[in-house]
C-alpha positions as a Markdown table, in Angstrom:
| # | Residue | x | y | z |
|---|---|---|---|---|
| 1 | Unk | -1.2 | 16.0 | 17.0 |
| 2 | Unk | -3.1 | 12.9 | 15.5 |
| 3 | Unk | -6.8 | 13.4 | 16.5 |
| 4 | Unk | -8.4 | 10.7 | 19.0 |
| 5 | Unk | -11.9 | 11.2 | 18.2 |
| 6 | Unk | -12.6 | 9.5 | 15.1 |
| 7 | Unk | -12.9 | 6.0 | 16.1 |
| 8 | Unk | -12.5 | 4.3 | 12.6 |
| 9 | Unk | -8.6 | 5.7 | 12.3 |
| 10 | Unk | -7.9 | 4.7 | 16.1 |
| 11 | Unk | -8.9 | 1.3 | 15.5 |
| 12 | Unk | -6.8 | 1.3 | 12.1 |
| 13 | Unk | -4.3 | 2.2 | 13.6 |
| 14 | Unk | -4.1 | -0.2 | 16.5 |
| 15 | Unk | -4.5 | -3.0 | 13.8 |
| 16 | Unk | -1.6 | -1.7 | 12.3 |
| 17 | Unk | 1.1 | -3.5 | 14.4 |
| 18 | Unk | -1.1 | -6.9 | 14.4 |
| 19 | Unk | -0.6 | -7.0 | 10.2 |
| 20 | Unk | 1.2 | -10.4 | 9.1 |
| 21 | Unk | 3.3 | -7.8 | 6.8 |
| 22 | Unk | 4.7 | -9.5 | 3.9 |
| 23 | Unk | 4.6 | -13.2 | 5.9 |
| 24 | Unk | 2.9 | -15.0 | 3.2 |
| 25 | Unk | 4.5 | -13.9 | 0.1 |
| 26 | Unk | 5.0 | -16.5 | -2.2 |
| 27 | Unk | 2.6 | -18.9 | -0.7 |
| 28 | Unk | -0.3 | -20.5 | -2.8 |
| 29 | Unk | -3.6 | -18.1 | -3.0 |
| 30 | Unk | -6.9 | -19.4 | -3.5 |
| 31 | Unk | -8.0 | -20.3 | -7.0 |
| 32 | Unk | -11.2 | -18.1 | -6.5 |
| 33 | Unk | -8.8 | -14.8 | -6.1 |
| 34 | Unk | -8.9 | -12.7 | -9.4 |
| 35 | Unk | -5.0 | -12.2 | -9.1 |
| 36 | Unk | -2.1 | -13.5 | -10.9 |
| 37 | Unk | 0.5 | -14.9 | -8.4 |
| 38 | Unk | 4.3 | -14.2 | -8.4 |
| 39 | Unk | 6.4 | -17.2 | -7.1 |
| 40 | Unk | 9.4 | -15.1 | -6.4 |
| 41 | Unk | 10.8 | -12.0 | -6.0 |
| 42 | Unk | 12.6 | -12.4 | -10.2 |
| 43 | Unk | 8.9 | -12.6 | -11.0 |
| 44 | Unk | 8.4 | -8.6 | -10.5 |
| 45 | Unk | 8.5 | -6.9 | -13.8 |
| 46 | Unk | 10.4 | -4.1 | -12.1 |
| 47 | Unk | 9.4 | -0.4 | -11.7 |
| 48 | Unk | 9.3 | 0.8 | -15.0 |
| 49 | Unk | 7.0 | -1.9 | -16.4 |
| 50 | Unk | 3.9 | 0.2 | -17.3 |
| 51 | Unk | 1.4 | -2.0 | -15.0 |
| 52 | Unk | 3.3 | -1.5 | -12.1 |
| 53 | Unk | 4.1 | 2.1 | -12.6 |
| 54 | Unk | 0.2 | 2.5 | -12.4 |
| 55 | Unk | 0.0 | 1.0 | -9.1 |
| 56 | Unk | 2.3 | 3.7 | -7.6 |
| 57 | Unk | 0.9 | 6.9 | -10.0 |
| 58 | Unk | -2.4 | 6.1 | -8.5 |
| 59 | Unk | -1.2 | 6.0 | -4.9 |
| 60 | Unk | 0.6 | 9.3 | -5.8 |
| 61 | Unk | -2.7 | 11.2 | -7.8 |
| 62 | Unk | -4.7 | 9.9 | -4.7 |
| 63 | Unk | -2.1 | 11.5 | -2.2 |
| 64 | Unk | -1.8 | 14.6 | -4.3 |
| 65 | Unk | -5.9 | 14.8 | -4.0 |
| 66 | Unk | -6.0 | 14.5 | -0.3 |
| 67 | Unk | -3.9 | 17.1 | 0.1 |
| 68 | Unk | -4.9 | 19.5 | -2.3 |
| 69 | Unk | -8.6 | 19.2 | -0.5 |
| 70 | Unk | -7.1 | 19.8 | 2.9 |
| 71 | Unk | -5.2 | 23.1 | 1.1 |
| 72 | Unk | -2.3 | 24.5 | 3.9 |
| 73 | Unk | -4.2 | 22.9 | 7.4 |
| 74 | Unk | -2.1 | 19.5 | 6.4 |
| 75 | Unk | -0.5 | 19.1 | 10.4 |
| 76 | Unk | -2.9 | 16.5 | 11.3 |
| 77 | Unk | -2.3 | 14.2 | 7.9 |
| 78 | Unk | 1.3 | 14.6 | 8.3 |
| 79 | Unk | 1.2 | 13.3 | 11.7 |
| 80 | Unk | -0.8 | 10.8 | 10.9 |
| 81 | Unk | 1.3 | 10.1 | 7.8 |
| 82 | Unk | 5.1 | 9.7 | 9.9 |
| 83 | Unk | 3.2 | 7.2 | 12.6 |
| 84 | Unk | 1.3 | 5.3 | 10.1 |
| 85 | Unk | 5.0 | 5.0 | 7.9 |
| 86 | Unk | 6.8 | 4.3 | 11.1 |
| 87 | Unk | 4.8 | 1.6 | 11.5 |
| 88 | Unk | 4.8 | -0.1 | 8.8 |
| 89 | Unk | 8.6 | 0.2 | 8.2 |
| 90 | Unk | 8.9 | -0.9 | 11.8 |
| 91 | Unk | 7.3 | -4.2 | 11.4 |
| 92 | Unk | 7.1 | -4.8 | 7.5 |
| 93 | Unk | 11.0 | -4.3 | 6.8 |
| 94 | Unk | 11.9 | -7.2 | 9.4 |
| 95 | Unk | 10.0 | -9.7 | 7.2 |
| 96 | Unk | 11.4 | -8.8 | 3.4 |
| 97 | Unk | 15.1 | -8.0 | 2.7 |
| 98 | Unk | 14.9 | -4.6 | 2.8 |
| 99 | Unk | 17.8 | -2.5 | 2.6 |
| 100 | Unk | 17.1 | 1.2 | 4.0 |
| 101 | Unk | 20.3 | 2.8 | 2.2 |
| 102 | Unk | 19.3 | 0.2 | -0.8 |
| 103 | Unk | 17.8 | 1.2 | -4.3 |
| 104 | Unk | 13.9 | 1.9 | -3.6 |
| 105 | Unk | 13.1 | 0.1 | -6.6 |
| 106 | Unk | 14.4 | -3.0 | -5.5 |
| 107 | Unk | 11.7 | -5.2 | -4.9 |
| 108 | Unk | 12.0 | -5.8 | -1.2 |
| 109 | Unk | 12.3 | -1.8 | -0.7 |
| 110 | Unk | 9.6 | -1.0 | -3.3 |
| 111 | Unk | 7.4 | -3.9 | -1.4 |
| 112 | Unk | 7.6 | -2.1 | 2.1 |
| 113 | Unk | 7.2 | 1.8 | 0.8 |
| 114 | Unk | 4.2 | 0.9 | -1.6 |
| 115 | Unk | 2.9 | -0.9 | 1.9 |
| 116 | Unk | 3.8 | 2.6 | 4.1 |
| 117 | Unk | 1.8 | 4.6 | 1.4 |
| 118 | Unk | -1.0 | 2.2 | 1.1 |
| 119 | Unk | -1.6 | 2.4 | 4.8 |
| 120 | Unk | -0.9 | 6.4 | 5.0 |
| 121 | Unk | -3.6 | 6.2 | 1.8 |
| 122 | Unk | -6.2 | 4.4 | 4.2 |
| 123 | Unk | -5.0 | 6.0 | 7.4 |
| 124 | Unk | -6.0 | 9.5 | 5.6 |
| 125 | Unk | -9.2 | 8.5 | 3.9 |
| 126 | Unk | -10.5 | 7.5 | 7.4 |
| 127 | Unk | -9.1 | 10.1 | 9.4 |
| 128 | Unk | -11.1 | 12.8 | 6.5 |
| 129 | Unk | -14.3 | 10.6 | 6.3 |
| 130 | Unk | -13.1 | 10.4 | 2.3 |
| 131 | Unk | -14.6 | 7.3 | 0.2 |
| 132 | Unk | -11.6 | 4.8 | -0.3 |
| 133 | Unk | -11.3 | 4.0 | -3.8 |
| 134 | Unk | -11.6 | 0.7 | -4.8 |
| 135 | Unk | -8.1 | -0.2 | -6.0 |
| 136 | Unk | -6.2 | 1.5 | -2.6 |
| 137 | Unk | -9.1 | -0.7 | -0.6 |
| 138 | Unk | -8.3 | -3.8 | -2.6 |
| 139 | Unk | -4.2 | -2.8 | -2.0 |
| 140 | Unk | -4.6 | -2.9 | 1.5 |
| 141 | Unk | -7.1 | -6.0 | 1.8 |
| 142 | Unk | -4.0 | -8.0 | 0.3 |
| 143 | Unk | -0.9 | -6.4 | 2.6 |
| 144 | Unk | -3.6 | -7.3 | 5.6 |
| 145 | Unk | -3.7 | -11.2 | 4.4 |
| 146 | Unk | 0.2 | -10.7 | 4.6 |
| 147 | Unk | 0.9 | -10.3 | 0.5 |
| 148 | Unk | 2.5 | -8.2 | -1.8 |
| 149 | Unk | 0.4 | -6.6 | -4.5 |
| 150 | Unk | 3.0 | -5.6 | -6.8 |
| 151 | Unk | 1.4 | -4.7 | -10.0 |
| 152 | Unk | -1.6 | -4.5 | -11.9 |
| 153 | Unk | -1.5 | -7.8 | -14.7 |
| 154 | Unk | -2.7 | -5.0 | -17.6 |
| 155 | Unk | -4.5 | -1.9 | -17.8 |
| 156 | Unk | -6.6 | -1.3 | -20.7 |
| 157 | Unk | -6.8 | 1.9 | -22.9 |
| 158 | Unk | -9.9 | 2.9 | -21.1 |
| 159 | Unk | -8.2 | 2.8 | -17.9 |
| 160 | Unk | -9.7 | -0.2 | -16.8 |
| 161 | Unk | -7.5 | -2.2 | -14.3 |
| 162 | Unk | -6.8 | -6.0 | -14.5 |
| 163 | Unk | -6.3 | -8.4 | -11.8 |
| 164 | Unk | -3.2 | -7.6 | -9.3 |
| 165 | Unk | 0.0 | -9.5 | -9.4 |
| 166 | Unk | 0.5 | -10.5 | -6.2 |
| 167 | Unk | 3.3 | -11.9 | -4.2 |
């Protein structure tokens, strides 16, 4: 059962159905945002494009960290984990052209799980008191303002990451 007593998570998770999911993709960003924008959905470099497949092997070494610290008591996280992705897939495939028996990489489908596993990703860090790191906090703050963050633009040899891409 999904715990009640940490205040933080409830709140996230009464937010959750109040997020503009995916409404403003494609719409002008301000000039001051350290992002490259995508004008359309063609402008996604597609899964396999080695800035983008960082976005999703961080989510996944994060995930794999979470749960390796909790060891075998995971009951909580998982509940928390299926409400957080109903969510989310609830409200967020309505807005893009998602296909639930589509190809996941298909960038509609690949737009609404990276936002389910961003949201699990914060929805666990608060529910475990867990620092957020910076790139999962800076993830969600663009899903929240009703974008896509798609990809990184480059990551460096010292695993430094460049501005998003964002849709």
């Amino acid at each position: 059962m999904v715990s009640g007593n940490d205040p933080r998570l409830s709140q996230f998770l009464g937010e959750l159905p109040t997020i503009p999911w995916f409404s403003r993709i494609g719409q002008p960003i301000a000039e001051e945002s350290n992002v490259k924008r995508m004008a359309s959905w063609d402008d996604w470099p597609g899964p396999e494009d080695a800035n983008v497949y960082e976005v999703h092997e961080r989510l996944q070494t994060l995930y794999d960290a979470i749960l390796s610290e909790v060891g075998e008591d995971q009951g909580e996280l998982t509940d928390i984990w299926n409400k957080v992705h109903g969510i989310v897939f609830r409200d967020g495939s309505t807005m893009v052209a998602y296909d639930p028996s589509g190809d996941p990489w298909h960038g509609p489908n690949a737009a609404v799980w990276q936002a389910a596993w961003t949201a699990g990703l914060v929805a666990w860090c608060l529910f475990l008191r867990r620092e957020m790191p910076l790139e999962l906090q800076d993830q969600w703050n663009w899903f929240k303002r009703g974008h896509w963050p798609a990809g990184y633009t480059i990551v460096w040899g010292d695993n430094r990451l460049g501005p998003l891409l964002i849709y």
